[in-house]
N, CA, C and O atoms as a GROMACS GRO file, in nm:
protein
  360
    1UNK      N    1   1.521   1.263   0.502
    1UNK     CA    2   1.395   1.333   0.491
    1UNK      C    3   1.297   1.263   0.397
    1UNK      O    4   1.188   1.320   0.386
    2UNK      N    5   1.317   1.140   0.320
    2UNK     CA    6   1.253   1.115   0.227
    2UNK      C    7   1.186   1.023   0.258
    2UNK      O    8   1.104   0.983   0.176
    3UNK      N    9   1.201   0.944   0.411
    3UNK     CA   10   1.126   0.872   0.489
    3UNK      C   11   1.039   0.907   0.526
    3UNK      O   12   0.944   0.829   0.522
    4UNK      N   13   1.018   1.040   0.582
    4UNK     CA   14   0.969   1.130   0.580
    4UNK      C   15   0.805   1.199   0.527
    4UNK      O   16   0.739   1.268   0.605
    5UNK      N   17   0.771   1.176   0.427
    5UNK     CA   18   0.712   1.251   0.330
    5UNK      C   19   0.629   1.132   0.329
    5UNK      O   20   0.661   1.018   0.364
    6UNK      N   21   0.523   1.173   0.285
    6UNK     CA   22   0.372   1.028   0.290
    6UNK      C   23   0.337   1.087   0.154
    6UNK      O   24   0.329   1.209   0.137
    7UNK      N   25   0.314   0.994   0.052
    7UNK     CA   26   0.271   0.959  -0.092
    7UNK      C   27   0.153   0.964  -0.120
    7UNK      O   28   0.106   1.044  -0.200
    8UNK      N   29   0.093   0.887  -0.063
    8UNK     CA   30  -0.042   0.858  -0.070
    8UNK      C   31  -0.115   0.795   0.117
    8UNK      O   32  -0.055   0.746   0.212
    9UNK      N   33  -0.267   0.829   0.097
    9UNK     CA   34  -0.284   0.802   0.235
    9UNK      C   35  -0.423   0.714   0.210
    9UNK      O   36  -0.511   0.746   0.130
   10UNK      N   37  -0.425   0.588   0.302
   10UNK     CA   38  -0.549   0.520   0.268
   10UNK      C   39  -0.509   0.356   0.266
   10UNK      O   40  -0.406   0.296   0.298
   11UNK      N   41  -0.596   0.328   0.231
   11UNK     CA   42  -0.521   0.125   0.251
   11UNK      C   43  -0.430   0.110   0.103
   11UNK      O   44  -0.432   0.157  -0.010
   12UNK      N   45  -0.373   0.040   0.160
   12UNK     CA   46  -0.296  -0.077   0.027
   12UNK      C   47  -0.324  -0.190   0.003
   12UNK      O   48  -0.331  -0.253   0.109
   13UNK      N   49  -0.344  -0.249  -0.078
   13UNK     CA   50  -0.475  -0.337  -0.044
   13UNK      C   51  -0.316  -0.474  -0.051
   13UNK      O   52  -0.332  -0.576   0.016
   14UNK      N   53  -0.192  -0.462  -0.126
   14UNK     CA   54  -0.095  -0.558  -0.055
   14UNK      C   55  -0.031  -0.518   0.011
   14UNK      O   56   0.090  -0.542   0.009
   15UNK      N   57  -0.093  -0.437   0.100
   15UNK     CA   58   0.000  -0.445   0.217
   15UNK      C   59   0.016  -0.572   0.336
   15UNK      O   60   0.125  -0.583   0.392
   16UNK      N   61  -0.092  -0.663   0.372
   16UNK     CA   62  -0.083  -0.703   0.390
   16UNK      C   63   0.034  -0.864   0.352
   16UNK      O   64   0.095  -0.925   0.440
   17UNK      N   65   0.037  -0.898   0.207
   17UNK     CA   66   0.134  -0.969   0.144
   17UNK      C   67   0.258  -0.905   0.161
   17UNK      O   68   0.354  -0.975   0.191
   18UNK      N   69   0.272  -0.789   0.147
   18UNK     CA   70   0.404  -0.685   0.184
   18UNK      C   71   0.498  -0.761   0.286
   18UNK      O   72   0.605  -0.818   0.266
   19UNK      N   73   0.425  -0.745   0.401
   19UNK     CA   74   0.465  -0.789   0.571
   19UNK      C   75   0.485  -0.943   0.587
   19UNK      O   76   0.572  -0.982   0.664
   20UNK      N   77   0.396  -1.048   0.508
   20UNK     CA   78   0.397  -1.179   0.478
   20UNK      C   79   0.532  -1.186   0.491
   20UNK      O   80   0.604  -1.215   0.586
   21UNK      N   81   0.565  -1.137   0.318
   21UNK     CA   82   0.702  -1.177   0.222
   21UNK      C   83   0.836  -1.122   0.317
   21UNK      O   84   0.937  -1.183   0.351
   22UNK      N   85   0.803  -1.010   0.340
   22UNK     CA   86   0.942  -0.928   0.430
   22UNK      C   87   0.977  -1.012   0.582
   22UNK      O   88   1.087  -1.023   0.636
   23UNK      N   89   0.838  -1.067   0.629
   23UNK     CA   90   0.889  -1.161   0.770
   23UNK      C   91   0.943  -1.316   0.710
   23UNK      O   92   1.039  -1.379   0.754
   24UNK      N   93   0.867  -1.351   0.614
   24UNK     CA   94   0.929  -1.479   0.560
   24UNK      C   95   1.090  -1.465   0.534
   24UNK      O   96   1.176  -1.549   0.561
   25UNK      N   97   1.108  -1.346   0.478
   25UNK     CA   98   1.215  -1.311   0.368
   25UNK      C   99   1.318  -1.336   0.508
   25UNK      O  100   1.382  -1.441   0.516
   26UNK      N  101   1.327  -1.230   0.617
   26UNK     CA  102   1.400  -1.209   0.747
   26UNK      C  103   1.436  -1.298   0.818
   26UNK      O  104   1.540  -1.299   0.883
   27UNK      N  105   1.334  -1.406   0.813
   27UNK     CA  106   1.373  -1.563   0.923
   27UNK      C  107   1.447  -1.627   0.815
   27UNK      O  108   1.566  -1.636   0.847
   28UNK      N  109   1.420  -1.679   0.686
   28UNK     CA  110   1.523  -1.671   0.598
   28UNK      C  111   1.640  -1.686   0.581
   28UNK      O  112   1.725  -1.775   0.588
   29UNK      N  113   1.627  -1.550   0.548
   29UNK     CA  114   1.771  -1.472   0.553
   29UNK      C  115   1.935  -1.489   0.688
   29UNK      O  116   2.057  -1.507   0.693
   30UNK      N  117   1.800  -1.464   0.782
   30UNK     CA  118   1.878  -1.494   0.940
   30UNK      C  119   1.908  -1.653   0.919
   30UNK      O  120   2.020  -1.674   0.964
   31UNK      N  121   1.869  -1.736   0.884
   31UNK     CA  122   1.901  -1.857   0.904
   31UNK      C  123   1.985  -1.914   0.793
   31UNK      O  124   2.053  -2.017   0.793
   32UNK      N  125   1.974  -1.857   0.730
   32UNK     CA  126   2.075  -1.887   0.585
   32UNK      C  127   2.239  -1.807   0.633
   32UNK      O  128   2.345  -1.856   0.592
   33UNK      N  129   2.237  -1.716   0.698
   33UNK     CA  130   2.348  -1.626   0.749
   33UNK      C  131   2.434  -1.787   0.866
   33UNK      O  132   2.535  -1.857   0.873
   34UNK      N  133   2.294  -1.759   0.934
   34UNK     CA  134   2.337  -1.878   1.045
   34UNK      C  135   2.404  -1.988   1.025
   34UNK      O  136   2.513  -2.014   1.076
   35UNK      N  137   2.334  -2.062   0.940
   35UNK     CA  138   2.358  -2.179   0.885
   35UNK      C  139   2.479  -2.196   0.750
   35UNK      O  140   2.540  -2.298   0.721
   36UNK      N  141   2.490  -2.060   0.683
   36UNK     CA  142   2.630  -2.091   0.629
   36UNK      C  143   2.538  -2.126   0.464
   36UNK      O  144   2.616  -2.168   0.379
   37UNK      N  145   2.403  -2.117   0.419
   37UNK     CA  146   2.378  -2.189   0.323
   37UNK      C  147   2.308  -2.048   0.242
   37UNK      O  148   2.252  -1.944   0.276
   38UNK      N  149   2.350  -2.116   0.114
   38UNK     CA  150   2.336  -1.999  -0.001
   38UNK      C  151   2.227  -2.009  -0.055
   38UNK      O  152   2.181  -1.914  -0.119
   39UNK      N  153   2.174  -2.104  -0.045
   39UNK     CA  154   2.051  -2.127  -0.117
   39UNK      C  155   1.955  -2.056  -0.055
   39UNK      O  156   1.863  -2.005  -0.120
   40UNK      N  157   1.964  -2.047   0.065
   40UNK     CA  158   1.856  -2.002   0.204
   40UNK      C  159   1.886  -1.822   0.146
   40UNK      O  160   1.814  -1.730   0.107
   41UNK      N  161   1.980  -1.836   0.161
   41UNK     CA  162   1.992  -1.637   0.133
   41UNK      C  163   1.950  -1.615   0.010
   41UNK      O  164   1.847  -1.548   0.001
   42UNK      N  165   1.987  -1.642  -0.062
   42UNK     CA  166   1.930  -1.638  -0.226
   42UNK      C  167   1.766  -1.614  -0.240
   42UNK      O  168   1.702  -1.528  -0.300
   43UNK      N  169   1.725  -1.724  -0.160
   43UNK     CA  170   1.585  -1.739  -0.142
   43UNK      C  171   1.546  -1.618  -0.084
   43UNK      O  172   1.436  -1.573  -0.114
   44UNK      N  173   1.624  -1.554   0.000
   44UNK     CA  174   1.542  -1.481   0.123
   44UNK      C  175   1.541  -1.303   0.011
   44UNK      O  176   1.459  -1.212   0.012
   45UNK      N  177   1.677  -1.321  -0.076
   45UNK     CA  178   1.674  -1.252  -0.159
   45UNK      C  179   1.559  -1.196  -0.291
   45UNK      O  180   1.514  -1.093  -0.339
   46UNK      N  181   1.554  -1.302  -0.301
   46UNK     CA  182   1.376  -1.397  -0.401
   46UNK      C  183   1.299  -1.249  -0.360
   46UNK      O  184   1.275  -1.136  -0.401
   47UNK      N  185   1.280  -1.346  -0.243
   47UNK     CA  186   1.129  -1.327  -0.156
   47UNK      C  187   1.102  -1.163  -0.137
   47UNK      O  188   0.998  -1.097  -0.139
   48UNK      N  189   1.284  -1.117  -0.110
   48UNK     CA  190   1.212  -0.948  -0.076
   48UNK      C  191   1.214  -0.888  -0.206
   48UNK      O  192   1.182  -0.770  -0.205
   49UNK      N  193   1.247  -0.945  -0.336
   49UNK     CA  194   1.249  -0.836  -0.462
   49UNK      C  195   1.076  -0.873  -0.480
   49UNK      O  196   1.004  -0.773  -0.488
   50UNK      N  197   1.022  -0.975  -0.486
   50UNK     CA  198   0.906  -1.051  -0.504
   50UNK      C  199   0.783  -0.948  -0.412
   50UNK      O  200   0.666  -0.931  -0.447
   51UNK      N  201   0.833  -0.907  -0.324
   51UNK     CA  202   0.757  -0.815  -0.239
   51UNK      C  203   0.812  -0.637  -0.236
   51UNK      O  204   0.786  -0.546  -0.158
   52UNK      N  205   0.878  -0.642  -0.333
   52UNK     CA  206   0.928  -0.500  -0.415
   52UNK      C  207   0.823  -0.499  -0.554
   52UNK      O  208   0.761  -0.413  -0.616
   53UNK      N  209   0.840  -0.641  -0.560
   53UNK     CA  210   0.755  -0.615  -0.721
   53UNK      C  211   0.586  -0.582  -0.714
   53UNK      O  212   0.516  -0.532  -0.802
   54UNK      N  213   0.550  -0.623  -0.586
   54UNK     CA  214   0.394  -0.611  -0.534
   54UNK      C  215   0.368  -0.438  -0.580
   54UNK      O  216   0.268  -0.386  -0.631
   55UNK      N  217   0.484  -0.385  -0.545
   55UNK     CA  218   0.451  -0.246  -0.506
   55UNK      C  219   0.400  -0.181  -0.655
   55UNK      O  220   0.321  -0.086  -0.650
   56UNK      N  221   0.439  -0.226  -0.771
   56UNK     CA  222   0.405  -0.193  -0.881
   56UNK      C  223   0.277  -0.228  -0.954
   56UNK      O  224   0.233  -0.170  -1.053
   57UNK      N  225   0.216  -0.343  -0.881
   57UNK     CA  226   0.084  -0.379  -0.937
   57UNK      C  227  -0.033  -0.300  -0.894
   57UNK      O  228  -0.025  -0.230  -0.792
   58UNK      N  229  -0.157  -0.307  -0.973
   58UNK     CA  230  -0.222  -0.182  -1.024
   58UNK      C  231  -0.355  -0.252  -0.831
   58UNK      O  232  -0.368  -0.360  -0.772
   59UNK      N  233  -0.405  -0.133  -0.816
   59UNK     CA  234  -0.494  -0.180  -0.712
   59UNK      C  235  -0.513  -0.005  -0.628
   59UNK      O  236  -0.626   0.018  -0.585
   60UNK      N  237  -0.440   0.072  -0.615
   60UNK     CA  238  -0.444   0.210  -0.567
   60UNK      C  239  -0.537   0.309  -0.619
   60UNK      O  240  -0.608   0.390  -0.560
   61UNK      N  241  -0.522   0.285  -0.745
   61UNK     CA  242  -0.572   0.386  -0.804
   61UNK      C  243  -0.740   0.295  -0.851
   61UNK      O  244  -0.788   0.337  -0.956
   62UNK      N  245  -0.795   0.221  -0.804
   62UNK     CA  246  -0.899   0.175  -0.780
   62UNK      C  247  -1.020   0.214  -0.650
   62UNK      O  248  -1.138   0.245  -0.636
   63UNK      N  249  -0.845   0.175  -0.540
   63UNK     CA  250  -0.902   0.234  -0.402
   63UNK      C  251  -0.936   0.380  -0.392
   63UNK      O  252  -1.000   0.431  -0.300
   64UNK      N  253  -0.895   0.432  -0.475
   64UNK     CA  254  -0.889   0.607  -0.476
   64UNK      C  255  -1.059   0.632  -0.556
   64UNK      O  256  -1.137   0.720  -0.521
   65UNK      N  257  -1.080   0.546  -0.648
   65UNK     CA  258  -1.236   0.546  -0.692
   65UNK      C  259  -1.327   0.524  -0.578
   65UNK      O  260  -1.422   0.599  -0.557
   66UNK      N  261  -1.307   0.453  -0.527
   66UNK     CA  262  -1.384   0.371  -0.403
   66UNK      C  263  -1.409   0.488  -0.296
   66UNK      O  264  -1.525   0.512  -0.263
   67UNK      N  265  -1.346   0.532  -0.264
   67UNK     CA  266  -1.302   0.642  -0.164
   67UNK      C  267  -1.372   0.729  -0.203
   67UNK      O  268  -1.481   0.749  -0.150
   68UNK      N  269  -1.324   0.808  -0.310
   68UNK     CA  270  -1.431   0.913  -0.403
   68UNK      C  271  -1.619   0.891  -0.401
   68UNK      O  272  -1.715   0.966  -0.380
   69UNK      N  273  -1.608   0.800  -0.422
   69UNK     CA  274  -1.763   0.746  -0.400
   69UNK      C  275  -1.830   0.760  -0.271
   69UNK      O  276  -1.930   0.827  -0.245
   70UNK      N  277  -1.766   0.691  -0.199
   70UNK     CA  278  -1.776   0.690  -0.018
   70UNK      C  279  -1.798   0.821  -0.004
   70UNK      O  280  -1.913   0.839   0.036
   71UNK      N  281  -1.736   0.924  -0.021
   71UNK     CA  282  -1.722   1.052   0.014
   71UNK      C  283  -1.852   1.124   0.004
   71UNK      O  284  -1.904   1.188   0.095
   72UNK      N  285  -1.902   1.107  -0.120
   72UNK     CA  286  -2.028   1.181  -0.209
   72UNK      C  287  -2.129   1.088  -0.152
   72UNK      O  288  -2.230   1.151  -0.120
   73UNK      N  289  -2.139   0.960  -0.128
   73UNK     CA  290  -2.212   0.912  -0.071
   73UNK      C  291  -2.275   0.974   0.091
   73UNK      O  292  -2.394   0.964   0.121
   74UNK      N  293  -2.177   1.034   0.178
   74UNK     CA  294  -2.132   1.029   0.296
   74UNK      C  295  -2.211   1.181   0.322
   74UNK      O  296  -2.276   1.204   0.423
   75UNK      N  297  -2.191   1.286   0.204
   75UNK     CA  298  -2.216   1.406   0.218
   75UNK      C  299  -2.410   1.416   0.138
   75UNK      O  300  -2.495   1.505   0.139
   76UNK      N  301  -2.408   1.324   0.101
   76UNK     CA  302  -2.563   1.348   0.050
   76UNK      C  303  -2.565   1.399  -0.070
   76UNK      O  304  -2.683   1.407  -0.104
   77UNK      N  305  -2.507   1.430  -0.136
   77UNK     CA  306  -2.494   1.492  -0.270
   77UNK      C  307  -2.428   1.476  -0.391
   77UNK      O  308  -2.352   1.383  -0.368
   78UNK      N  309  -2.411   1.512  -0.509
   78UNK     CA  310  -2.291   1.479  -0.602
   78UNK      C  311  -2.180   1.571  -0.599
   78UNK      O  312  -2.183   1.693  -0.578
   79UNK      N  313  -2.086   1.498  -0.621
   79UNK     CA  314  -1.963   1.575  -0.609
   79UNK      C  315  -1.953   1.733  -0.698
   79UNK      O  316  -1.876   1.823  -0.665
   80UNK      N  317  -2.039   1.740  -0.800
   80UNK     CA  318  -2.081   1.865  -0.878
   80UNK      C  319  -2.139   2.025  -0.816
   80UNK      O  320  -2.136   2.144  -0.844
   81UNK      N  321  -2.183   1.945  -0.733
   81UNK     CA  322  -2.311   2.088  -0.635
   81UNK      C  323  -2.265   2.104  -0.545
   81UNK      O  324  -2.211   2.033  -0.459
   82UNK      N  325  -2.292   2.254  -0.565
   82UNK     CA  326  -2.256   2.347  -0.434
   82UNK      C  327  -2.332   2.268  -0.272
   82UNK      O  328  -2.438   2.205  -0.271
   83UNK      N  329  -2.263   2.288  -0.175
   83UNK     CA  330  -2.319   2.302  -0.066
   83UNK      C  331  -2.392   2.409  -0.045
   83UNK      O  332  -2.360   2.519  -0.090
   84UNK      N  333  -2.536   2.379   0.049
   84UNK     CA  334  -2.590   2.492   0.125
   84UNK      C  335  -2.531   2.586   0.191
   84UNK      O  336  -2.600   2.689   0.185
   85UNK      N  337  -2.426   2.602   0.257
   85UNK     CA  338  -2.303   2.662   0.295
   85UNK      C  339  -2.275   2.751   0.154
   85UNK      O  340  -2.287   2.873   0.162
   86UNK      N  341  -2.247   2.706   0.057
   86UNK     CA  342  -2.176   2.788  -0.061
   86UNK      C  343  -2.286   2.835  -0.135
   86UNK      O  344  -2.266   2.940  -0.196
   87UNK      N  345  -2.419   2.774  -0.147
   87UNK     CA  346  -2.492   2.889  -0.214
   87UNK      C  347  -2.519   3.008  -0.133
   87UNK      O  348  -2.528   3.118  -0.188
   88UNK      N  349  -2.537   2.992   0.027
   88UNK     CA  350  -2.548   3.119   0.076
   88UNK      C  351  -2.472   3.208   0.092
   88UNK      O  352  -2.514   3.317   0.133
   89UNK      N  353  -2.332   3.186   0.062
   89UNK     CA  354  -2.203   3.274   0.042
   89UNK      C  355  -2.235   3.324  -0.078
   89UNK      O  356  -2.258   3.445  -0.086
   90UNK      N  357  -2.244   3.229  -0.209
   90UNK     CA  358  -2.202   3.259  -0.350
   90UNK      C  359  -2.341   3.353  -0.412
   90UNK      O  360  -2.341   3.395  -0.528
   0.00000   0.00000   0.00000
């Protein structure tokens, strides 16, 4: 179930390097299996902690500013004020 569940929603801005490192890491890996050589797996080992470690660098919580902006931009107003909608309710 924990596959499951979505964290956050919106770009990652390494996601793209993510997919790089993990297909590099896989041909790799497969060929180091193949071939009998340790160095090749080791490497392929490298490569996917190296694209574990991406996941910790700062860049999200930037995109989440960005977004915020877009938004208020998008609606005509500041994020502070009522809508026309809500003053005629309120």
């Amino acid at each position: 179930m924990a596959f499951l569940t979505h964290r956050r929603r919106g770009s990652d801005r390494w996601l793209e390097w993510k997919v790089r490192l993990f297909s590099v890491a896989a041909v790799l890996g497969l060929a180091g299996i193949y071939f009998e050589e340790r160095w090749m797996t080791g490497s392929a080992i490298a490569l996917l902690a190296g694209g574990l470690g991406l996941r910790f660098l700062p860049g999200s919580d930037s995109m989440r500013v960005e977004l915020e902006d877009d938004q208020d931009d998008d609606l005509g107003q500041p994020a502070g004020e009522p809508s026309d909608g809500e003053r005629q309710a309120g």
